[in-house]
C-alpha positions in Angstrom: 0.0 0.0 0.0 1.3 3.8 -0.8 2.1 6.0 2.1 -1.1 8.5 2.5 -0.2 12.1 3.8 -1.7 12.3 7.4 -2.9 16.1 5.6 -5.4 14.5 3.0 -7.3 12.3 5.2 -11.0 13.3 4.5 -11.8 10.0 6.9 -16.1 10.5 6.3 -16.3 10.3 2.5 -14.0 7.6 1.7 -15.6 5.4 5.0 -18.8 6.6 3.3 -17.1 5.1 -0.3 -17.0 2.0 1.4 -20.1 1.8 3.1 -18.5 1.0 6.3 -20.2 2.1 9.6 -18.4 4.4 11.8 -19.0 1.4 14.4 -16.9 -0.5 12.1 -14.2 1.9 11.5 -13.9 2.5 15.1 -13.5 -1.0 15.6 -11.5 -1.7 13.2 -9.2 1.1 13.9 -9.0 0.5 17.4 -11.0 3.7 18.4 -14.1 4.6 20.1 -16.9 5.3 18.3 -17.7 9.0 19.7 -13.7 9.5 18.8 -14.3 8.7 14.9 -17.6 10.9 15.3 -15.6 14.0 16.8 -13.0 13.4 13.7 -15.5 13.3 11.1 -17.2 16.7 12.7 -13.4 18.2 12.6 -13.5 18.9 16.5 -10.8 16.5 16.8 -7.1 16.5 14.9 -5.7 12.6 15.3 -2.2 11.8 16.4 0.2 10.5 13.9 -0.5 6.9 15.1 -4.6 7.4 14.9 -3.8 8.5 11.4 -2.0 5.3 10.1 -5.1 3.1 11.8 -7.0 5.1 9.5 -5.1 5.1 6.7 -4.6 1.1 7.3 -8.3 0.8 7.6 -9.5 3.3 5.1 -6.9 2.7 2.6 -5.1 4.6 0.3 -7.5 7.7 -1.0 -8.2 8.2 -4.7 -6.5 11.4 -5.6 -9.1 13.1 -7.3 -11.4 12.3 -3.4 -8.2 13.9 -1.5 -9.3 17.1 0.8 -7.9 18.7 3.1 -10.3 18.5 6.7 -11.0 22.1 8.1 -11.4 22.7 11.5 -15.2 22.6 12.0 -16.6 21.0 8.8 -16.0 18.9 5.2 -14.4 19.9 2.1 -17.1 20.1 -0.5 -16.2 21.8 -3.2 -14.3 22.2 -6.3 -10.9 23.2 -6.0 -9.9 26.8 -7.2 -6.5 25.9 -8.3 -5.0 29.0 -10.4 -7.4 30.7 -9.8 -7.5 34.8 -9.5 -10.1 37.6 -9.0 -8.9 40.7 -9.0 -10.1 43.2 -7.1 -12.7 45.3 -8.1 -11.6 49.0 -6.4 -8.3 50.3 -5.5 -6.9 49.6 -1.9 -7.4 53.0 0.7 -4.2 53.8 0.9 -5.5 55.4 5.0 -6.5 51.9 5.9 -4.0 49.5 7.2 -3.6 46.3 4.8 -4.2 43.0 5.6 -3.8 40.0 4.2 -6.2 36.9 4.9 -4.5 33.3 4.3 -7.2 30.6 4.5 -10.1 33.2 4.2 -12.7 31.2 2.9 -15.9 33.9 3.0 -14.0 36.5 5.0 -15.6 36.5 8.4 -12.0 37.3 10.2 -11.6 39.7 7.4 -15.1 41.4 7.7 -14.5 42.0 11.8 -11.3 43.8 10.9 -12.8 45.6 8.0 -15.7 46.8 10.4 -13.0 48.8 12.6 -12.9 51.5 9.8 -9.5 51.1 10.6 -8.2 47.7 8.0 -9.0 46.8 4.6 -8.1 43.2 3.0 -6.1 43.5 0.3 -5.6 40.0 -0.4 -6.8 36.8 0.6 -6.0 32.8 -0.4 -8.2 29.6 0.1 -8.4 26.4 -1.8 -12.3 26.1 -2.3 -13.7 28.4 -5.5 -17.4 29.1 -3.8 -15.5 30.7 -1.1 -13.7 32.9 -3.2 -16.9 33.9 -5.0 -18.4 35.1 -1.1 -14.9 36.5 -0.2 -14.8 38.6 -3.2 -18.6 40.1 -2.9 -17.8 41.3 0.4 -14.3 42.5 -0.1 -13.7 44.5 -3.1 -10.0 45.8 -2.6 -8.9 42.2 -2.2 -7.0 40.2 -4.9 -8.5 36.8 -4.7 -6.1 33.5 -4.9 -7.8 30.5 -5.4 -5.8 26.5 -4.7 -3.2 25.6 -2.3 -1.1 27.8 -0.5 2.1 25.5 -1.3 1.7 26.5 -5.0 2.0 29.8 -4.4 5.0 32.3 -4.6 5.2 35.2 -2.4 7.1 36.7 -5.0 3.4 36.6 -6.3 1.9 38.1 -3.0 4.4 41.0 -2.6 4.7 41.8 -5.9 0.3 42.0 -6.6 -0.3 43.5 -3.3 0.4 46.0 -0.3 2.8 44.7 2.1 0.9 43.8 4.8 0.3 45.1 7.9 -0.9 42.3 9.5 -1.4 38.5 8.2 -4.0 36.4 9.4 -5.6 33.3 8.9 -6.6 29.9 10.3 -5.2 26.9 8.5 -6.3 23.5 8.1 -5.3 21.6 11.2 -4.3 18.3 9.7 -0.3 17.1 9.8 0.7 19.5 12.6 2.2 17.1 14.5 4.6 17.2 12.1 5.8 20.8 12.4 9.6 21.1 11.7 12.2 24.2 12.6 11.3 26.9 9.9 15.0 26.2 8.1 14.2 23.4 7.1 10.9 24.7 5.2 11.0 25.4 1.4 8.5 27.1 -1.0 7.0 24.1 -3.5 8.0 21.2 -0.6 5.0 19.3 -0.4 6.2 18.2 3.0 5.2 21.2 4.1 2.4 21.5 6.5 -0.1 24.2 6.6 0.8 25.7 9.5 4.3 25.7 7.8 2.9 27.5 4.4 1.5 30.2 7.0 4.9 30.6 9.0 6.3 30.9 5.3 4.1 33.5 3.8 4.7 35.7 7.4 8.5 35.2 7.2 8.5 36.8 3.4 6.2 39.2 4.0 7.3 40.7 7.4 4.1 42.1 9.0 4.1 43.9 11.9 1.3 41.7 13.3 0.2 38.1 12.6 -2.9 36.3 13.9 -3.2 32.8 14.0 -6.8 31.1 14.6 -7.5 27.6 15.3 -9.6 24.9 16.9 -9.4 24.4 21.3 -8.2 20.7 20.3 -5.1 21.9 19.1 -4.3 22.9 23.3 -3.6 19.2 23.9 -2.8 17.6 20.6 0.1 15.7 20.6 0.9 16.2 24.7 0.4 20.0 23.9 3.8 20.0 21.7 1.8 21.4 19.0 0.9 24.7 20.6 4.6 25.1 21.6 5.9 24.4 18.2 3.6 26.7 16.6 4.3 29.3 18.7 8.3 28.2 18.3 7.8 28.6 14.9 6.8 32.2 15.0 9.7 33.2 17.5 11.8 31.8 14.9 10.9 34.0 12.5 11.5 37.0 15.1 8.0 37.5 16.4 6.8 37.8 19.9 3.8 35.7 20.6 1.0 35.1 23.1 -2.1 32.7 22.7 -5.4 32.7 24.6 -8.7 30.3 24.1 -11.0 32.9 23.2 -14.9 32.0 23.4 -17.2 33.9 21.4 -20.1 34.4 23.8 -17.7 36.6 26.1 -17.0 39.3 23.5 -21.2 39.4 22.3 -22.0 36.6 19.8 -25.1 34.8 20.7 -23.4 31.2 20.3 -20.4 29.6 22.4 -18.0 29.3 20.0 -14.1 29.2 21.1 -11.1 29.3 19.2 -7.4 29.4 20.0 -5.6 32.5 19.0 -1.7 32.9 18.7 -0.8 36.5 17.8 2.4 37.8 17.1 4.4 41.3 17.5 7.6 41.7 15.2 8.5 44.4 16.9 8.6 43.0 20.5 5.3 45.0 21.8 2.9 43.3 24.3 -0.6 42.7 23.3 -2.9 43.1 25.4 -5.7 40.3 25.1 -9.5 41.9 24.7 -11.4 41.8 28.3 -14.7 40.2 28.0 -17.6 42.3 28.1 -20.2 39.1 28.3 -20.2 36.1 30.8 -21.6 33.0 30.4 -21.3 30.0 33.1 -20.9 27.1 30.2 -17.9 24.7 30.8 -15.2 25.3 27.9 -13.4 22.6 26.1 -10.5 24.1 27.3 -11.2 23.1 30.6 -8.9 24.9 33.2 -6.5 25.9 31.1 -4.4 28.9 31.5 -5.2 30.4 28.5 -9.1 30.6 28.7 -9.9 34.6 28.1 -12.8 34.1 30.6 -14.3 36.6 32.9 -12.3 37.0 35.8 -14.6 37.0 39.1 -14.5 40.6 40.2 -15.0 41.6 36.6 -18.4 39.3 36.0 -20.5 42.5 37.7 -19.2 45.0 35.2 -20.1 42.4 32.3 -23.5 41.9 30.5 -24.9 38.2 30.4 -24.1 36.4 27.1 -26.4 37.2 24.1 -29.4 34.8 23.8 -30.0 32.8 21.0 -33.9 34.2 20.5 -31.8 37.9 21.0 -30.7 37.1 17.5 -33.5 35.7 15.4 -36.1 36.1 17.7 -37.6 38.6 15.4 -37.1 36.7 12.5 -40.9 35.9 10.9 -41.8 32.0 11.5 -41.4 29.0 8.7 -42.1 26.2 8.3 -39.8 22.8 7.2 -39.7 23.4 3.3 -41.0 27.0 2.9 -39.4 30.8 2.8 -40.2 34.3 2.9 -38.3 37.5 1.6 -39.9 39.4 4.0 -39.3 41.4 8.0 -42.7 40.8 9.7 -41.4 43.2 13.2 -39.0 45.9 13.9 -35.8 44.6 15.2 -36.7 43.8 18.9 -33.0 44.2 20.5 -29.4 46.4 20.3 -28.0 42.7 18.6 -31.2 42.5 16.0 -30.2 46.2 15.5 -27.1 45.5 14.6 -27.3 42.4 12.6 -29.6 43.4 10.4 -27.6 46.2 9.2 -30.5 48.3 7.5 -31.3 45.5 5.1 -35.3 45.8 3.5 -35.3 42.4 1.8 -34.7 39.2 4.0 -32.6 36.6 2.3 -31.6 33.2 3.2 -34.5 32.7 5.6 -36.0 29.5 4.1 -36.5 26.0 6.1 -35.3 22.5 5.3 -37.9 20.2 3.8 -37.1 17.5 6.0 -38.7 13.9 5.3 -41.4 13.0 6.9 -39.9 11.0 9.0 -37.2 13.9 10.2 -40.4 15.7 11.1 -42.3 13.7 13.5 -38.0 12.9 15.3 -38.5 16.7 15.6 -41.8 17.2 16.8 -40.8 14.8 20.0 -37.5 16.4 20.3 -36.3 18.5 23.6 -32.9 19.2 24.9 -31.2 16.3 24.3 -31.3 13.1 22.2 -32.8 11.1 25.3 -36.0 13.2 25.1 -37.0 11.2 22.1 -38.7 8.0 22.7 -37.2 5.0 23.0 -36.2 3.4 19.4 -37.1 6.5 17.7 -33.4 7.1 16.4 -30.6 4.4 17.0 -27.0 6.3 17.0 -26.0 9.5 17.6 -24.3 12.1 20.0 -26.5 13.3 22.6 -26.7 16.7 21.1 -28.3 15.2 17.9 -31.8 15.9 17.7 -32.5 18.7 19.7 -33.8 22.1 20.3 -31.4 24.9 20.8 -32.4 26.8 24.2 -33.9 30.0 23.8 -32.3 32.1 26.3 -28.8 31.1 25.9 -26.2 31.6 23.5 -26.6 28.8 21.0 -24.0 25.8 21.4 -21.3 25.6 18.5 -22.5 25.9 14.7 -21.5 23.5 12.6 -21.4 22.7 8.4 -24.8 20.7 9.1 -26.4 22.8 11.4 -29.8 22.7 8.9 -29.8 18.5 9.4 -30.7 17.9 13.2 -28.9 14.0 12.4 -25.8 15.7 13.1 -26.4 18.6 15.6 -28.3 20.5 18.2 -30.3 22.8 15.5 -33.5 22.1 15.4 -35.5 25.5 16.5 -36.7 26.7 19.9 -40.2 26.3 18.7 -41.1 25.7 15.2 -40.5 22.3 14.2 -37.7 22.7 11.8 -33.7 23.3 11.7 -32.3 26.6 12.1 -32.5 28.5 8.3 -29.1 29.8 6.5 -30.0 33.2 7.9 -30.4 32.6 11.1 -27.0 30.3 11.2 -25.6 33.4 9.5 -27.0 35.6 12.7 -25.6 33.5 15.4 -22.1 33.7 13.5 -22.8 37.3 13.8 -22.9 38.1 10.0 -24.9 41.1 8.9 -28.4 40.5 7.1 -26.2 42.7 4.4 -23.4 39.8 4.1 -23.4 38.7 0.3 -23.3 34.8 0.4 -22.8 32.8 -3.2 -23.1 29.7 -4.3 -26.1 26.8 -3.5 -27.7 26.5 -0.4 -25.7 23.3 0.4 -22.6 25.8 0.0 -24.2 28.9 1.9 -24.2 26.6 4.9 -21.0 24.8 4.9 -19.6 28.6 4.4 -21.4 29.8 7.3 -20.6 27.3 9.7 -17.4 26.8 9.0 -16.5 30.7 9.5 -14.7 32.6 11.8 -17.3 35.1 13.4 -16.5 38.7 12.1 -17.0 39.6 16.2 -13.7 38.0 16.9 -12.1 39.4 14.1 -12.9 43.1 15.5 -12.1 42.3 18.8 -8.6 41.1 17.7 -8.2 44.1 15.6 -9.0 46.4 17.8 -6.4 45.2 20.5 -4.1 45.4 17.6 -4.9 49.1 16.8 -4.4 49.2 20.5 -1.4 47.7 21.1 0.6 49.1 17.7 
């Protein structure tokens, strides 16, 4: 058998290929069953030895099925290899550049942009309907479409600003394998992701770089991989810090957390956003030191966490299989406000048409999979087929968060999954946001997003801190 690279392991299509249970798999590949389910979801990154039980059991991949596995979701689109949209207005030569690495639709971008302070003047990702949503939201932007290893930045420097800050989240797959930055070369396919990023910064010479990524990373391999990475970026002469930041603290109706490296070239201290929310959920961080929580004498100077119903509440009620262009109410609170962003025509507020039998799993479903009753479903985690609560932030969005099979998402109180807009609200993008492609597309893009309320937050302790 050819040696697979541990970076192209897309383990849930080619199982799928093969018709093979994930009970079997996990058997087979001497894991547990809620393991292979937390790999498939991308909430996990294996070791280097879960990877070769994989690979053994999986077999080698047909090249043309090879992807890459994002953080929170599924490669499934067509590859944008050579591909380049050019932007469409000149950059503001008052705003600070930025370039986005990994963009896919710009929601790290979009929270910098909304400082008035940035503008993204170039950003990279491998998947072509991400480019298309990139691009309608960021018009000073040079667009790259396909893999970052194929990619000069003689090309980078010489089409674009230098920037003053790089950012971006890459893939998480291989980064067990990160080597000292001497021994990485442009066009080595060895190279990991991470790798590519350290490359790009190390060229470029920002004064800031940001680095986003999934909690897991905080103990993957013994918690090397967090120490490499950050090794990586002292090697190239930046001072770095890292935090787990969670959404919810910083105003986004869901719990969403994401590890954040960022990097000084010039040796300044930055100092990490405080929390303006609080919500008493346990993180998957656990007590790590570098949760950005609420500290205790701070939690009476914060507001509680948006609410899930503070986001869409307002929204006007559909049922599975129907839509509506139309804002029945006047936005109710300071987030509906906001989110809506002035828009007159509501878009992207249509419900799956879920089979019959989805409906009536939905009608009995509550706040956990045990509500249904017994024999009604046979597998699943015990988040699957259930109602979000109402008044709390919403638990993580994922790529399927319209199929309530794979995720709490079915709504408060109509019996349906949450609608692409309201996903798009709980990731905090406007009602103005320009999505392209299908709706199959629209969703994966949303949930596998970084929420533009990070992206400010970061940039504003940037602004801060330069």
């Amino acid at each position: 058998m050819n040696e697979l690279s541990p970076l192209f392991v897309d383990v849930r299509s080619r199982r799928k290929a093969l018709q093979m249970p994930q009970a079997v798999l996990a058997e087979a590949a001497g894991l547990s069953l809620n393991y292979i389910m937390r790999i498939e979801r991308g909430l996990l990154v294996p070791s280097a030895d879960q990877t070769r039980s994989l690979e053994r059991v999986l077999g080698v991949l047909p090249k043309a099925a090879m992807a890459p596995i994002s953080g929170e979701g599924y490669v499934t689109s067509m590859s944008a290899e050579g591909r380049l949209i050019r932007r469409t207005r000149d950059h503001d030569m008052g705003l600070r550049p930025v370039w986005d690495l990994f963009c896919g639709v710009g929601g790290f971008s979009a929270g910098f942009e909304a400082t008035g302070e940035f503008e993204v003047v170039a950003g990279l990702d491998l998947l072509g309907d991400r480019l298309e949503t990139f691009t309608a939201n960021h018009g000073a932007a040079n667009a790259y479409g396909g893999d970052i290893r194929n990619i000069t930045t003689d090309t980078l420097l010489g089409e674009n600003e230098r920037p003053f800050a790089v950012i971006g989240g890459p893939p998480c797959q291989g980064f067990s394998s990160i080597r000292p930055f001497r021994n990485v070369e442009w066009g080595d396919l060895r190279n990991n992701l991470a790798e590519e990023f350290c490359r790009v910064v190390a060229a470029a010479r920002p004064k800031w770089l940001v680095f986003e990524n999934v909690v897991g990373l905080l103990t993957h391999n013994g918690g090397k991989t967090v120490e490499m990475l950050q090794g990586a970026f002292e090697g190239i002469g930046y001072k770095v810090s890292a935090r787990v930041m969670n959404a919810a603290f910083h105003g986004l109706p869901q719990r969403r957390e994401r590890l954040i490296i960022v990097g000084s070239l010039e040796g300044k201290t930055f100092e990490w956003p405080v929390p303006t929310h609080n919500h008493g959920r346990r993180s998957m961080a656990g007590s790590s030191r570098l949760l950005l929580a609420p500290e205790l004498g701070l939690l009476e100077a914060t507001e509680p966490a948006v609410t899930l119903l503070e986001a869409i509440g307002n929204l006007p009620p559909v049922s599975a299989g129907q839509t509506t262009d139309q804002y029945l109410d006047i936005p109710e609170t300071r987030y509906q406000e906001l989110i809506r962003a002035g828009a007159k025509i509501l878009t992207m507020h249509d419900g799956t048409a879920h089979s019959p039998e989805m409906l009536n799993i939905i009608r009995h479903a509550g706040d956990n999979i045990n509500a249904l009753p017994p024999g009604m479903v046979t597998s699943g985690f015990s988040s699957c087929y259930s109602r979000l609560a109402p008044n709390e932030p919403a638990n993580t969005i994922t790529v399927n968060f319209v199929h309530p099979a794979s995720n709490r998402c079915i709504h408060p109180y109509q019996d349906r999954a949450l609608t692409p807009r309201e996903g798009a609200r709980l990731q905090g993008f406007s009602d103005t946001f320009n999505f392209r492609g299908t709706r199959s597309q629209i969703v994966k893009q949303i949930g596998n997003a970084v929420p533009p309320i990070l992206g400010r937050c970061i940039a504003e302790a940037l602004l801060d801190a330069d």
